[in-house]
BANU-893489 format. One record per residue (C-alpha): residue in one letter; chain; x, y, z. Coordinates in nm, 2 decimals. Layout:
res a chain A u X v Y w Z
...
REM end
This chain:
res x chain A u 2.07 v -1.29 w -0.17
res x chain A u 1.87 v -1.49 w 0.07
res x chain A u 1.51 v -1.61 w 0.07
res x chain A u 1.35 v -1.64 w 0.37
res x chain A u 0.91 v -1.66 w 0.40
res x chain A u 0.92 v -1.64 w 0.75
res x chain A u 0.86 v -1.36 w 0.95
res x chain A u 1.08 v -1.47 w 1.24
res x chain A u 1.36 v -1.54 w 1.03
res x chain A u 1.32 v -1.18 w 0.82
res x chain A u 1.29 v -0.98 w 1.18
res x chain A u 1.63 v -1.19 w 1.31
res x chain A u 1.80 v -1.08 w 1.00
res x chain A u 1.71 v -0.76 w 1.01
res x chain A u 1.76 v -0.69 w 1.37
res x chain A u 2.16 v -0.80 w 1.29
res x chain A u 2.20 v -0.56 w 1.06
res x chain A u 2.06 v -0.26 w 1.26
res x chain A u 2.29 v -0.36 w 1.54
res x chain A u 2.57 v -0.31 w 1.27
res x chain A u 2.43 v 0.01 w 1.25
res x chain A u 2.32 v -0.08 w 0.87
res x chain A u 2.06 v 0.14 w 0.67
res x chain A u 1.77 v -0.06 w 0.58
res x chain A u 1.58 v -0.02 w 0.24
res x chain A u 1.21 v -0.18 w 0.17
res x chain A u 1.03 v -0.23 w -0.17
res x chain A u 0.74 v -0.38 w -0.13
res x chain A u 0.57 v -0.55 w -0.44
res x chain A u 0.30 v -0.79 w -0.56
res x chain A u 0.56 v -1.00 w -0.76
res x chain A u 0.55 v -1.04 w -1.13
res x chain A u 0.83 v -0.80 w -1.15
res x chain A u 0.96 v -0.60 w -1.43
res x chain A u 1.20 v -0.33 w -1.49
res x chain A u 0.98 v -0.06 w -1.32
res x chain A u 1.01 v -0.30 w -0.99
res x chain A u 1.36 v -0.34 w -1.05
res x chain A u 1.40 v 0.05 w -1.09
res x chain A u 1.29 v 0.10 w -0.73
res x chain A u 1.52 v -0.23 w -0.62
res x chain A u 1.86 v -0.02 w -0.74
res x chain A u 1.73 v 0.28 w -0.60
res x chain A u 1.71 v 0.15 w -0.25
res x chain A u 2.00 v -0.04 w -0.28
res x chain A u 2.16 v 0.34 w -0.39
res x chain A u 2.06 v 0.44 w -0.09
res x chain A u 2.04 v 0.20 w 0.15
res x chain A u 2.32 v -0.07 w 0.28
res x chain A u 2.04 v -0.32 w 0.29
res x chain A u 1.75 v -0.38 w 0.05
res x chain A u 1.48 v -0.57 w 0.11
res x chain A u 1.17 v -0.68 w -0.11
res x chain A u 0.85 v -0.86 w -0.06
res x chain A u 0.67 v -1.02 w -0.32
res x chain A u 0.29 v -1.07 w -0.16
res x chain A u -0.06 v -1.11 w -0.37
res x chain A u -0.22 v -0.92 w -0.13
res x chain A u -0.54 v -1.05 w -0.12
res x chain A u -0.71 v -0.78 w 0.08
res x chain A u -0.66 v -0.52 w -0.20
res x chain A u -0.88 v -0.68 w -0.42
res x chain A u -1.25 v -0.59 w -0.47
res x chain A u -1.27 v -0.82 w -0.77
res x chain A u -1.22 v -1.19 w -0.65
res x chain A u -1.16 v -1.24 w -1.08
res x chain A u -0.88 v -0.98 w -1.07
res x chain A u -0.69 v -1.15 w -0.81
res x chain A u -0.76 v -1.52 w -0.94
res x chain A u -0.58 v -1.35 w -1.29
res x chain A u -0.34 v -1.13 w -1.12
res x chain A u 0.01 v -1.30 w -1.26
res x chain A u 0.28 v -1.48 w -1.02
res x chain A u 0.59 v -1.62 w -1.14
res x chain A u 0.82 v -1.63 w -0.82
res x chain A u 1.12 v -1.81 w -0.95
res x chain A u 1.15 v -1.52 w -1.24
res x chain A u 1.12 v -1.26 w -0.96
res x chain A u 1.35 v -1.40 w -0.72
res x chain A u 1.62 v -1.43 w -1.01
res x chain A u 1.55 v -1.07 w -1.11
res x chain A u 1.62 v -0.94 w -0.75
res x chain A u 1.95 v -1.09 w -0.75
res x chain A u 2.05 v -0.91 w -1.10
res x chain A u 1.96 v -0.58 w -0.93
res x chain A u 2.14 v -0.65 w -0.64
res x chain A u 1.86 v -0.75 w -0.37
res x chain A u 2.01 v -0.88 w -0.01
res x chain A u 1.66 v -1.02 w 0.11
res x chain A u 1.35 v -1.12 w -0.06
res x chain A u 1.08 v -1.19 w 0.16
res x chain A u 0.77 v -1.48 w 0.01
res x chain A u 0.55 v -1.53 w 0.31
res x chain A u 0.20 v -1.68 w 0.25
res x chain A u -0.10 v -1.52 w 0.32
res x chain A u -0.10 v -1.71 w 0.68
res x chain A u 0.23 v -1.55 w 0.76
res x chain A u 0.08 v -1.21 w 0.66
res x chain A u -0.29 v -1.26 w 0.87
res x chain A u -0.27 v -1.50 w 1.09
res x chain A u -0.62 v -1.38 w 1.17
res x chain A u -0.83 v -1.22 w 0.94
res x chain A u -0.71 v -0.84 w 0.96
res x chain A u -1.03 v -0.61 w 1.02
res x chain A u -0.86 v -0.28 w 1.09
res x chain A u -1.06 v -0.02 w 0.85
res x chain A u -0.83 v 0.27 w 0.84
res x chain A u -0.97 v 0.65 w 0.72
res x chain A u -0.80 v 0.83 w 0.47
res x chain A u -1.04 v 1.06 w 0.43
res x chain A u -1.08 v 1.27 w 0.13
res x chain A u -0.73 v 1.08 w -0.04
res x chain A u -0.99 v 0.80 w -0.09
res x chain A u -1.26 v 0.97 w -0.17
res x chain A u -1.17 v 1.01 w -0.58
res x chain A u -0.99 v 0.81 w -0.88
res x chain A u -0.91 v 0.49 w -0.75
res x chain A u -1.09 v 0.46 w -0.45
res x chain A u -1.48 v 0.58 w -0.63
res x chain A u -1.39 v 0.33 w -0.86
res x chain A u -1.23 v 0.06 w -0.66
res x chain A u -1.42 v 0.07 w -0.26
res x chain A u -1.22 v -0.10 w 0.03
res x chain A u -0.91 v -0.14 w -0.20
res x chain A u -0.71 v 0.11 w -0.06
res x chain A u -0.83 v -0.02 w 0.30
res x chain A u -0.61 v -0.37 w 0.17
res x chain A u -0.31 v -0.11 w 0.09
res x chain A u -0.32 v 0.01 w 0.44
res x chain A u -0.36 v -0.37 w 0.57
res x chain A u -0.10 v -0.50 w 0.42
res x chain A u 0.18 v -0.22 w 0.39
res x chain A u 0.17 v -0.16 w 0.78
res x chain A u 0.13 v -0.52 w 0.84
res x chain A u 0.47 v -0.53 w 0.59
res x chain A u 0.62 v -0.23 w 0.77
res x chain A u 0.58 v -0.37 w 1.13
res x chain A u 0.80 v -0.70 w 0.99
res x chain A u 1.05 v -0.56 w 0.81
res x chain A u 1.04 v -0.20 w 0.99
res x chain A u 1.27 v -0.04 w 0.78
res x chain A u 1.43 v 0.28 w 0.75
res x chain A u 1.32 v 0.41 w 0.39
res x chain A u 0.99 v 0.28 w 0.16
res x chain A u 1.05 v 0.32 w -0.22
res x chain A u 0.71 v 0.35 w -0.41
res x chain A u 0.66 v 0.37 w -0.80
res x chain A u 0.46 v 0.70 w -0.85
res x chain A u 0.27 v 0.49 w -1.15
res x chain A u 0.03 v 0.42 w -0.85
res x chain A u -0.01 v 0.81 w -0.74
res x chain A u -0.29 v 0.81 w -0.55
res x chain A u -0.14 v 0.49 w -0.34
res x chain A u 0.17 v 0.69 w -0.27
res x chain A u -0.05 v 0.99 w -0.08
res x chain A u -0.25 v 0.72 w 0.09
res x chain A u 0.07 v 0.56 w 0.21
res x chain A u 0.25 v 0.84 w 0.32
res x chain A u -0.07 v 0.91 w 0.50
res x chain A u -0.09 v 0.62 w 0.65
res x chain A u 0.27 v 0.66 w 0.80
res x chain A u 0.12 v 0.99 w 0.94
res x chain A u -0.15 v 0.80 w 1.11
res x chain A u 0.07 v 0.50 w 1.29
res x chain A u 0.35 v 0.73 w 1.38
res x chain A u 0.63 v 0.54 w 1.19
res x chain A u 0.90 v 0.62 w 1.14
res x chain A u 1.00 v 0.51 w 0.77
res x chain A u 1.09 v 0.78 w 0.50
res x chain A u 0.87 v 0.72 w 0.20
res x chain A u 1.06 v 0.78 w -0.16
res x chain A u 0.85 v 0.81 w -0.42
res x chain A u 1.04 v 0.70 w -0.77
res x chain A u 0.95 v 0.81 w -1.10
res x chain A u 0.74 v 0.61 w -1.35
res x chain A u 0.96 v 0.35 w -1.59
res x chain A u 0.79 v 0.30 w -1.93
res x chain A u 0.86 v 0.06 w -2.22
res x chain A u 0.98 v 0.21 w -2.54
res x chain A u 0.64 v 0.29 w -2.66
res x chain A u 0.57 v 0.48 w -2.35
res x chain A u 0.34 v 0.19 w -2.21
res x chain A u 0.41 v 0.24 w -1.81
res x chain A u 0.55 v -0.06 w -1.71
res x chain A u 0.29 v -0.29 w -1.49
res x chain A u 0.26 v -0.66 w -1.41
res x chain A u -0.10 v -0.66 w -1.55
res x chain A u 0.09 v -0.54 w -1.92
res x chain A u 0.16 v -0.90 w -1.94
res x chain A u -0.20 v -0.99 w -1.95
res x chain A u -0.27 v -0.79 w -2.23
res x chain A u -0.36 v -0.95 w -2.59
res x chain A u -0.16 v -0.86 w -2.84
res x chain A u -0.37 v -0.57 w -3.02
res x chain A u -0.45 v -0.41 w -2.68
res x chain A u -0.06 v -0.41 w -2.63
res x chain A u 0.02 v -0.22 w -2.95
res x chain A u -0.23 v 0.06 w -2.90
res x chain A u -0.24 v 0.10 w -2.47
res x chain A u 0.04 v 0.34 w -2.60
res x chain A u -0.18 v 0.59 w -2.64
res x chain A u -0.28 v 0.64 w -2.33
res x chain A u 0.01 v 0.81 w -2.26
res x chain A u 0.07 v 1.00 w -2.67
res x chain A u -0.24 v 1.16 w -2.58
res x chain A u -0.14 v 1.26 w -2.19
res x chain A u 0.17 v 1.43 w -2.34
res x chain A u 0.01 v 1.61 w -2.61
res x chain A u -0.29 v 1.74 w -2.31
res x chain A u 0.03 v 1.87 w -2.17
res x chain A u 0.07 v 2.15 w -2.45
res x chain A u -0.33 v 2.22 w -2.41
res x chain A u -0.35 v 2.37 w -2.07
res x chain A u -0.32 v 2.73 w -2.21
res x chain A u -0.58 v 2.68 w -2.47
res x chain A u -0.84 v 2.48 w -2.28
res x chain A u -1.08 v 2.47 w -1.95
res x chain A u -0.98 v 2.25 w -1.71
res x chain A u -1.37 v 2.07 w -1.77
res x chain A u -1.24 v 2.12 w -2.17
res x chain A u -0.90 v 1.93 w -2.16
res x chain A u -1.10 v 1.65 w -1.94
res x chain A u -1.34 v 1.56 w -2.20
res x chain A u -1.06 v 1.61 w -2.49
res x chain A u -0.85 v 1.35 w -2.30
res x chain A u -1.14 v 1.10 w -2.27
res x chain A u -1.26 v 1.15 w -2.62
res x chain A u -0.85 v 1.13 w -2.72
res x chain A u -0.84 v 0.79 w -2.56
res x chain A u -1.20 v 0.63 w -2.67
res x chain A u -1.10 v 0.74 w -3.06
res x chain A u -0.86 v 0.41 w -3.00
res x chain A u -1.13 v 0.14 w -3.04
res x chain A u -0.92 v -0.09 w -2.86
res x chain A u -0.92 v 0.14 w -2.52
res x chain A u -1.21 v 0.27 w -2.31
res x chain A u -1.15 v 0.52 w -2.07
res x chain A u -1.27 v 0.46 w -1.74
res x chain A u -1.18 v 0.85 w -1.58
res x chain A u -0.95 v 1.11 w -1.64
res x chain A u -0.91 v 1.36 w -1.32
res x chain A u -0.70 v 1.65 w -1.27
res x chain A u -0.56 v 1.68 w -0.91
res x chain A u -0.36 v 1.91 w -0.70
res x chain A u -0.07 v 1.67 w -0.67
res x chain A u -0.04 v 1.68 w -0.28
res x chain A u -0.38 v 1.69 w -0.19
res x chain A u -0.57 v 1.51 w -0.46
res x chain A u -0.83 v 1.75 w -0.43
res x chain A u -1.00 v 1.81 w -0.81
res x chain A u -0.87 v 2.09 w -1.01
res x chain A u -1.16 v 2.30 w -1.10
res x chain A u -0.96 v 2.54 w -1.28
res x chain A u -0.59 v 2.65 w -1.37
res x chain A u -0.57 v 2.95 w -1.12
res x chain A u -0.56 v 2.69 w -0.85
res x chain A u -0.23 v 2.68 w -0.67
res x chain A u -0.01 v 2.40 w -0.63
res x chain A u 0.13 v 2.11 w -0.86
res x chain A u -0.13 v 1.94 w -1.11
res x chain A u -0.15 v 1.59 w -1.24
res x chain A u -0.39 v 1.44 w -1.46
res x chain A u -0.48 v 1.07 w -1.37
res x chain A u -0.61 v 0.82 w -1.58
res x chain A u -0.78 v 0.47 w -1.60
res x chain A u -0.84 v 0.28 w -1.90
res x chain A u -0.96 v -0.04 w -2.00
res x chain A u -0.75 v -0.19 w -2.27
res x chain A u -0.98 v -0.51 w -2.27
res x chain A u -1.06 v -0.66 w -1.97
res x chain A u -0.69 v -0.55 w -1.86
res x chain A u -0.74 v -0.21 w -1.63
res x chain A u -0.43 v 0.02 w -1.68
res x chain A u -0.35 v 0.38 w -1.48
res x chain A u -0.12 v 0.62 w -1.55
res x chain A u -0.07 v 0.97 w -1.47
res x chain A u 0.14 v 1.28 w -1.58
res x chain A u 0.26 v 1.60 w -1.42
res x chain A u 0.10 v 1.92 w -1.64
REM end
């Protein structure tokens, strides 16, 4: 496993292989890894003769200059992990190497931004955009793997690909949870230890609003979910939506055709988790 925090040096690579008529795989992260991450690693590599990761704090993706200050990094820890899950090229760049010049593309995703994460989080899916095509035009790979954890970010992705014509298969990957059903995410590892033990009801109560549907209102089995959650005193529910799992559109009631998921965000602390489940 090599590596490289160079752009120049990544394309060179990369270009070698594709004359070799190699398959090339991409996960792009923000580092801090963890089994979820790694998850996505062997799945590329199971597809793909090559597999590449980033590990990039992407500033542009933060609308809370405190998030990204606290947002964790340990790059020795993720580049030993990549190897373990069989990783050919990590790619480090600083922020420099990613925006030479200050990137001040504003790309329209329409409704896809309009609800969950981007109401509650303005100009961060923007950063996505910034920073995954800036990632894609680098590494310009043949398949993206993507943690569906971050729902909403894979529509706005494979959007995105729409938009700028690329040609990249996007794979979504299913969500990776501890033991306790906890989804796996870097910012678990800020939590404080009594926030740990109980963010696993998050998802307890998103299974058991699975067996609901048939009783409940779609507006019913909303406000059960957020009550649910809140009952926890050490979690505070920040919105629960139920969403046609293509479109994103609301669910306003259970006739509606198409695949539904219910999305959530909750504060355990100052920590902000998501997670979502297909009903």
């Amino acid at each position: 496993m090599k590596v490289i925090y160079t752009k120049n040096e990544l394309f060179s690579l990369i270009e070698g292989y594709k004359k070799e008529g190699k398959c090339v795989g991409f996960v792009p992260t923000m580092g801090a890894l963890h089994n979820g991450h790694l998850s996505l690693v062997k799945a590329c590599k199971n597809s793909c003769d090559i597999a590449v990761t980033s590990v990039f704090v992407n500033p542009t993706q933060f609308n809370d200059p405190e998030d990204l200050k606290r947002y964790p990094r340990t790059p020795e820890k993720d580049a030993e992990l990549l190897k373990t899950a069989g990783c050919d090229l990590v790619f480090m760049p600083s922020v420099e190497e990613i925006y030479p010049e200050k990137d001040t593309r504003k790309f329209d995703f329409g409704y896809l931004e309009t609800v969950m994460e981007g109401a509650k989080r303005p100009g961060h899916f923007n950063g996505v955009g910034q920073v995954v095509s800036r990632l894609f035009d680098i590494v310009q790979p043949h398949k993206a793997f993507f943690g569906m954890k971050d729902f909403q970010q894979v529509a706005i992705i494979k959007n995105m690909v729409n938009q700028l014509k690329y040609n990249i298969e996007i794979i979504p990957c299913p969500i990776v949870r501890e033991e306790s059903g906890l989804a796996l995410s870097s910012r678990n590892a800020l939590l404080e230890e009594e926030h740990k033990k109980n963010a696993p009801h998050i998802y307890a109560t998103l299974k058991k609003a699975r067996n609901l549907v048939a009783e409940m209102s779609v507006a019913d089995l909303k406000k059960w979910i957020t009550e649910e959650i809140n009952n926890n005193p050490y979690l505070e529910t920040e919105y629960v939506e139920i969403v046609d799992d293509t479109t994103l559109k609301v669910i306003e009631n259970w006739n509606e055709k198409g695949t539904k998921v219910v999305c959530v965000a909750v504060y355990a602390g100052k920590i902000r988790l998501i997670d979502n489940i297909i009903l």
